[in-house]
C-alpha positions in Angstrom: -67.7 48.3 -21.9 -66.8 46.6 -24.6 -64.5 43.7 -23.8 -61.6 42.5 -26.4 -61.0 39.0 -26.3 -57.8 38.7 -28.3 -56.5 40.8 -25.8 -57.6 38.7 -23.1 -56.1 36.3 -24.1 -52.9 37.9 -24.6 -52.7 38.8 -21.1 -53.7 35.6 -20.1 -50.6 34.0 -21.8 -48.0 36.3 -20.6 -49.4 35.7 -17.1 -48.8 32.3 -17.5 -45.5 32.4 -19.1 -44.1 34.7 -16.3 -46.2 32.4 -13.5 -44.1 29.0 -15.7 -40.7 31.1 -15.2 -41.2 32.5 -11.7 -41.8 28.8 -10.9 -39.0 27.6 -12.9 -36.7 29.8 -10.8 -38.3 28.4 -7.2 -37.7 24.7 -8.8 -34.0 25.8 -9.9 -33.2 27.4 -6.6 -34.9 25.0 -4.5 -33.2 21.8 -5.8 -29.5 24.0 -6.2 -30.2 23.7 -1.8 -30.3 20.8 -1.4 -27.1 18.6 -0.2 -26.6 15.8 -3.2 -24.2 13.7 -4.0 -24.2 14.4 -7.7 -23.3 18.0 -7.8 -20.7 18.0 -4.2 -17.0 18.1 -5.0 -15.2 16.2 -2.6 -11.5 17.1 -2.0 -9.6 14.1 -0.6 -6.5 14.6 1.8 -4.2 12.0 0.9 -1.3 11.0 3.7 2.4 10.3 2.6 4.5 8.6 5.4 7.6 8.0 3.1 10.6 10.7 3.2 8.6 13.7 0.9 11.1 13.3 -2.0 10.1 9.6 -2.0 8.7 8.3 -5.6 5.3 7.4 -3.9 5.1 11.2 -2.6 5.9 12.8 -5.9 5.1 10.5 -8.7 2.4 7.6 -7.5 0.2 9.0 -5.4 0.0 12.1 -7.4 -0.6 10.2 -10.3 -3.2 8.4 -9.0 -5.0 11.7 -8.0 -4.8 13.0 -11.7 -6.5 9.9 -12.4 -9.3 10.1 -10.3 -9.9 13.9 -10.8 -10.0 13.2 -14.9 -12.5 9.6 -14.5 -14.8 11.6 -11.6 -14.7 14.5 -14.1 -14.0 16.6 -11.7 -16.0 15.6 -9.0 -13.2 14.4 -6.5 -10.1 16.0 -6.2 -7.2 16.0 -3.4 -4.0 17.0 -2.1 -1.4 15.4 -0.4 0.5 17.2 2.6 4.0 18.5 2.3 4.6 15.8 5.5 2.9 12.6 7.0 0.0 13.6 9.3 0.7 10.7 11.5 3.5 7.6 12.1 3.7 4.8 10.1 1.9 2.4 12.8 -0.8 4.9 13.1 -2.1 5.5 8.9 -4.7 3.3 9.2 -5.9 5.0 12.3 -5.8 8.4 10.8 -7.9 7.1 7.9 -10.5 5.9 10.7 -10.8 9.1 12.6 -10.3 11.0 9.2 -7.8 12.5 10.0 -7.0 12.2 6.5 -9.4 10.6 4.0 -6.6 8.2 2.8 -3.7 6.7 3.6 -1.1 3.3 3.0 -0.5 1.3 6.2 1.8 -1.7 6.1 0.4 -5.0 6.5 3.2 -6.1 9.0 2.2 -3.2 11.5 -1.6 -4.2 11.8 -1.3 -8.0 11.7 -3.2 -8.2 15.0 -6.2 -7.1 13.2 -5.3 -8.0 9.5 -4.6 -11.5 8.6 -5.1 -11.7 4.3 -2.4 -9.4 2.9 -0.1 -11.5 5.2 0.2 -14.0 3.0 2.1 -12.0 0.5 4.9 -12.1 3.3 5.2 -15.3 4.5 9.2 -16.1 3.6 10.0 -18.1 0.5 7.2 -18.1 -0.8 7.3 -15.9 -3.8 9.7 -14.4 -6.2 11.4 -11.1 -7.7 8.5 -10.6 -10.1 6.9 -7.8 -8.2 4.5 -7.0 -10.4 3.0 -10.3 -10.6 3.1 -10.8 -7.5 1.3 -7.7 -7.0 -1.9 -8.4 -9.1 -2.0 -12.2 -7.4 -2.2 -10.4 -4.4 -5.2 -8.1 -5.5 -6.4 -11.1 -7.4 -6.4 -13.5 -4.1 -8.0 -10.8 -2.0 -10.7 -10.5 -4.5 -10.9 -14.3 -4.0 -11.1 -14.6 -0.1 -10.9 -11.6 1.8 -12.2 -8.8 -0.2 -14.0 -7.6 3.4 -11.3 -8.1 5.5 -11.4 -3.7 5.9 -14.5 -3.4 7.7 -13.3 0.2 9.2 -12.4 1.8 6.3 -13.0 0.9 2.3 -9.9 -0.6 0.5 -8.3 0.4 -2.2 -5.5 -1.4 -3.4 -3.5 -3.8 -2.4 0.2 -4.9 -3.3 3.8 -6.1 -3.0 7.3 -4.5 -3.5 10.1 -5.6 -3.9 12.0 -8.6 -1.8 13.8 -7.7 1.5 17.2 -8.9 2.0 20.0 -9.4 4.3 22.7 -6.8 4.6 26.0 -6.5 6.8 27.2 -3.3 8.0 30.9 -4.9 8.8 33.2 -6.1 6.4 32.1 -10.0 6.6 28.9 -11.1 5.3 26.3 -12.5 7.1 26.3 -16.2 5.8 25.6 -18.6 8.1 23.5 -19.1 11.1 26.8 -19.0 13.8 27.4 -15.4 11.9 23.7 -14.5 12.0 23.3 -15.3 16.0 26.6 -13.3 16.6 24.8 -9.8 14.9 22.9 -7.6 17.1 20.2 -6.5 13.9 17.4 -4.2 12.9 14.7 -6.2 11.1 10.8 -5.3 9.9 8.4 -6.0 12.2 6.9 -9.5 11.9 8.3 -12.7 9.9 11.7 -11.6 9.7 12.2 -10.2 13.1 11.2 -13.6 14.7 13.2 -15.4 12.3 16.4 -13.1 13.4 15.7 -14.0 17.0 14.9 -17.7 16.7 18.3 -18.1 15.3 19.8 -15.9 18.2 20.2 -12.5 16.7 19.5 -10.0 18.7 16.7 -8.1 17.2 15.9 -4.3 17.4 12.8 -3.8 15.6 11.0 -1.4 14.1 9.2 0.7 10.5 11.1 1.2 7.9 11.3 4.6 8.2 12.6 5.1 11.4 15.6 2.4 10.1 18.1 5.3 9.6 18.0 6.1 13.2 19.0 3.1 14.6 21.4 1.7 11.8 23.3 5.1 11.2 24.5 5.5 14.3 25.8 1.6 14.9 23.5 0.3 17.1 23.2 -2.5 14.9 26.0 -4.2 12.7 22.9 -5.7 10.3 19.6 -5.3 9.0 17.1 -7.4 7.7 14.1 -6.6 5.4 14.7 -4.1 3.3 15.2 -3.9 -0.9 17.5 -1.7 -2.6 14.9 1.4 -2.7 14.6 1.5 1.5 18.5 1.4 1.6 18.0 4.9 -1.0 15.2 6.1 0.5 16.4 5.9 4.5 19.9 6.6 3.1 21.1 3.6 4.5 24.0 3.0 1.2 26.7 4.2 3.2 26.0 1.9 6.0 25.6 -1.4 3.9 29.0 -3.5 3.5 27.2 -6.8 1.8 24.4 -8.5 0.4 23.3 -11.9 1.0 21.1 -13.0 -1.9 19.1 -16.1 -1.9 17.8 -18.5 -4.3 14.1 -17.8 -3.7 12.5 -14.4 -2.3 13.1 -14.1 1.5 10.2 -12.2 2.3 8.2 -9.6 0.5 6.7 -6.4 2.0 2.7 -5.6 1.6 0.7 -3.0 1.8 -2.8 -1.5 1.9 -4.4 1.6 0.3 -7.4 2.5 2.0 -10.2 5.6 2.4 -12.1 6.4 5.3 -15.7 4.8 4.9 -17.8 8.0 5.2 -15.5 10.1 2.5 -16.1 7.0 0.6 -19.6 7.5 1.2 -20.0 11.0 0.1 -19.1 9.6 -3.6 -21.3 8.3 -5.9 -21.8 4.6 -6.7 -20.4 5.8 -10.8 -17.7 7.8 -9.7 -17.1 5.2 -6.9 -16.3 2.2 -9.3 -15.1 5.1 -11.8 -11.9 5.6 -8.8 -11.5 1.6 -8.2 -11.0 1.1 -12.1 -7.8 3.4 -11.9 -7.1 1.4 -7.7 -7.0 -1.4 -7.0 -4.8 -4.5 -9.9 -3.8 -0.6 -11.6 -2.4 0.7 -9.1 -0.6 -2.1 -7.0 1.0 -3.1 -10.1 2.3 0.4 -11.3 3.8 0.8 -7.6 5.1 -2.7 -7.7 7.1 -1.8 -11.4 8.1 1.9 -9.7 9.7 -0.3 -6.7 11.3 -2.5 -9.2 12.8 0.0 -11.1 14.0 1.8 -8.5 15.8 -1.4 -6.4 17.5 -2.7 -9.8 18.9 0.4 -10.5 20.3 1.2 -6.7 21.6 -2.2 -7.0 23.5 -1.6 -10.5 25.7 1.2 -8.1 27.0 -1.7 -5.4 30.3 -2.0 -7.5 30.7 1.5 -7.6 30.0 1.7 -4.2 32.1 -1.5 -2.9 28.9 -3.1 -1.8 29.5 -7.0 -2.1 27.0 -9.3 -3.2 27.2 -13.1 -2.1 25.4 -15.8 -3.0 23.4 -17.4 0.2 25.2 -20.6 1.5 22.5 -23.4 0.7 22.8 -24.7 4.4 22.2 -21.2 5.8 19.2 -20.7 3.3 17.5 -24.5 4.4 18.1 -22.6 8.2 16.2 -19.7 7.4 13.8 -22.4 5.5 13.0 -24.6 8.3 12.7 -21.8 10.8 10.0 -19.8 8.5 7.9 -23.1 8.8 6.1 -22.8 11.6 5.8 -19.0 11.2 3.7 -19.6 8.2 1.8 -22.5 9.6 0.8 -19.8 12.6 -0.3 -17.4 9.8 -2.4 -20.4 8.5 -4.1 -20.6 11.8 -4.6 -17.3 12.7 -5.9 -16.5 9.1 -8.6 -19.4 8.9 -9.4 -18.6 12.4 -10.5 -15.2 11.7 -12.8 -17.0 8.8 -10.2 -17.1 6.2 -9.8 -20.0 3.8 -6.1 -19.5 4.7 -4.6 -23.1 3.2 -6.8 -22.6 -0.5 -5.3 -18.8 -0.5 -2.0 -19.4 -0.4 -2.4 -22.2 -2.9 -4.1 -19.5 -5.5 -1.6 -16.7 -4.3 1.3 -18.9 -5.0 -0.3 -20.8 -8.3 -1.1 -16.9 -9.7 2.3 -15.7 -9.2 3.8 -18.9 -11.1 1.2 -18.5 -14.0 1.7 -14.2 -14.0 5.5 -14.8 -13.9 5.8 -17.2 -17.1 
């Protein structure tokens, strides 16, 4: 038999091409099952603890998700539930045992275990400029406790705006005889030991859980919040008086953290790709939202018959002197616990002078 080579050869080619697909296909299918961090989508669950009509509910954290949806193109996404997962002590815990990937837990509530973002609420010692406040904050963590998280990965970091002293009578609260005559709700930590050193008696407790306790007259004072907690906790119609200060009595911080393994499951781009749109970003836009929101609750008090008095300078050197030591203790516990605690507070409080010029 006569054999034809073209054809041969023909045949042999379109073996060869089919063999090159049929192994194309294996490849494509073999590597489309296998687990890798470049084609997974993860979807983040995002905790809330604030009232659900609460700016950081609807408008930042949502915000921040868009964000990270549009730099990760895609690749991580997330939700936020219609109510908070857990109580405000326990965020940080849910992001641990991922109960949620993320979560914001306020510094003042895990100062047994967190000692940097503290230094943001040591009393009188920064200003109203929230936002600049904010990024030295960010900026002094960077600095000298950028590891302090070893649970979970941080986020952000950040400031709002100043707490003050209200009176739910019809005298302000201006000296220490009228302070040590109040029975009053104060944030947990500074401020609440302040309160009591000067004889107040001192129920204590998150801001959220402040409505509870000062609606129904337990207390004839509170301590510690700004003018968005008194909007927020609807707390207006139980406020009489301000007492505003000279310098900032004490600012509130808190943290933004994700749980380590979600954080894991991300890929090193899309990883920085998140902390570019976190971290200074984000503090500060939360830090301008808080300000925005506290000067114009403040603009109603005339409307509302809420008085504002100026701070008795013998009362304010009170408060002064008794925050002293309470600072000095955040000193020691903070360079115990390996922090550079006297050169941080120097940069915090030389980066808030040069951010608020």
């Amino acid at each position: 038999m006569k054999i034809n080579h073209a054809d041969v050869r023909q045949n042999g080619v379109i073996a060869m091409n089919v063999k090159l697909v049929t192994i194309g296909m294996c490849a494509a299918i073999a590597v489309s099952a296998i687990p890798s961090q470049a084609y997974a989508k993860t979807r983040l669950t995002v905790n809330c603890f604030w009232p659900s009509k609460h700016f950081m509910c609807t408008s930042l954290l949502p915000t921040w998700l868009s964000e990270v949806e549009k730099v990760t193109e895609g690749r991580v996404v997330g939700n936020i539930p219609p109510k908070s997962v857990a109580p405000p002590p326990a965020q940080l815990a849910s992001v641990e045992k991922r109960v949620v990937d993320a979560a914001i837990q306020f510094s003042g509530l895990i100062g047994n275990r967190v000692k940097g973002p503290l230094v943001a609420m040591q009393p009188f010692i920064g200003n109203d400029n929230t936002a600049a406040m904010s990024q030295a904050l960010w900026e002094t963590n960077r600095k000298y406790f950028p590891d302090e998280f070893e649970t979970v990965q941080l986020l952000s970091q950040w400031t709002i705006t100043p707490g003050q002293l209200f009176s739910s009578t019809d005298k302000p609260i201006n000296s220490v005889e009228e302070l040590a005559s109040r029975k009053i709700w104060a944030l947990p930590g500074p401020l609440a030991a302040m309160s009591k050193k000067l004889g107040a008696g001192v129920v204590s407790g998150p801001a959220v859980k402040s409505n509870e306790i000062i609606s129904r007259g337990v207390v004839d004072g509170h301590i510690g919040l700004s003018g968005d907690g008194l909007k927020a906790f609807q707390l207006l119609p139980y406020t009489k008086s301000m007492t505003k200060f000279s310098k900032s009595l004490y600012n509130t911080s808190f943290n933004f953290v994700i749980n380590k393994d979600t954080w894991a499951e991300i890929s090193p781009a899309d990883q920085a790709a998140i902390m570019e749109v976190s971290g200074v970003k984000f503090g500060v836009n939360a830090a301008k939202k808080w300000q925005s929101v506290n000067d114009s609750v403040f603009e109603t008090f005339p409307s509302k018959g809420i008085q504002i008095v100026d701070a008795d300078p013998a009362f304010e050197q009170a408060l002064v002197d008794t925050a002293k030591p309470m600072t000095a203790a955040w000193v020691k516990a903070a360079t115990e616990s390996g922090i550079d605690a006297e050169a941080a507070m120097a940069f915090f409080k030389q980066r808030i002078a040069e951010l608020s010029k």
